[in-house]
N, C-alpha and C positions, 0 to 999 in steps of 0.2 A: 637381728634386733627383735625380730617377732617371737623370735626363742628364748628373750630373756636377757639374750648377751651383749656387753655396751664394748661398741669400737670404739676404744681412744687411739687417735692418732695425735700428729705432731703439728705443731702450727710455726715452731722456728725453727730453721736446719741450718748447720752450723755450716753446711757448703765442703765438709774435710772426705766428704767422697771423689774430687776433682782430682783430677791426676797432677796436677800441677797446683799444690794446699800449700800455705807455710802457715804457722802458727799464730804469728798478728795476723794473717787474713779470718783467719779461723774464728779468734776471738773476735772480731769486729763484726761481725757475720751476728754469732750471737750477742754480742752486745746492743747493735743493731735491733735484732728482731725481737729481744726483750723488752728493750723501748718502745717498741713500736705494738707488742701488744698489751699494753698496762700490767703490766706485773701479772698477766695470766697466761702463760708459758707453758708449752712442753714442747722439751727441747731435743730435734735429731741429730745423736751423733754418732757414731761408727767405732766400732772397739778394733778396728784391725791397721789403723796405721798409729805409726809411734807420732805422728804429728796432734793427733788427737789426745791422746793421752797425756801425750807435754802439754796440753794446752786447759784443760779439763781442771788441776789447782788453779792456775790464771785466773780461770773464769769464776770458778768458786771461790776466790779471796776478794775478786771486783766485785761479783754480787754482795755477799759480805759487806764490803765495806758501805754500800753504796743504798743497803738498808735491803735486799732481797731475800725472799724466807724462799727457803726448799720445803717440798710437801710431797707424801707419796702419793698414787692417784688413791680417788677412792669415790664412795657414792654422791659426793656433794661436788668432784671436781670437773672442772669444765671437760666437755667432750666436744673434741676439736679435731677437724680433719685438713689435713694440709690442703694448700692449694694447688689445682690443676690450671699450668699456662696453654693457653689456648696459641 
């Protein structure tokens, strides 16, 4: 940061890194944690299981419906770092 450069991290994780994911959990997870942070989101998910990926339109037609905008990050957007459980 002293060099200039902004860490965004993620502040809802869809959870589809568990060994044991199905796709309604997946979704619930972020639906979940969209809720919970007022429509200011970014959202971790995982490109290497097919549960994620079936799951990825689901979530993009809920949000959709349900009035949520997608944005790419940029200089005005929230800088969020997930949390550490103690």
């Amino acid at each position: 940061q002293d060099m200039g450069y902004v860490y965004y991290d993620w502040n809802v994780t869809s959870g589809d890194s568990a060994l044991r994911i199905n796709e309604g959990i997946i979704l619930n997870n972020v639906i979940d944690g969209v809720s919970a942070n007022k429509n200011r989101s970014v959202i971790l998910f995982h490109d290497t299981k097919i549960t994620t990926i079936n799951t990825i339109d689901n979530f993009i037609n809920y949000a959709i419906e349900n009035g949520y905008e997608f944005k790419a990050l940029n200089e005005y957007s929230i800088i969020c770092h997930h949390p550490i459980k103690k």
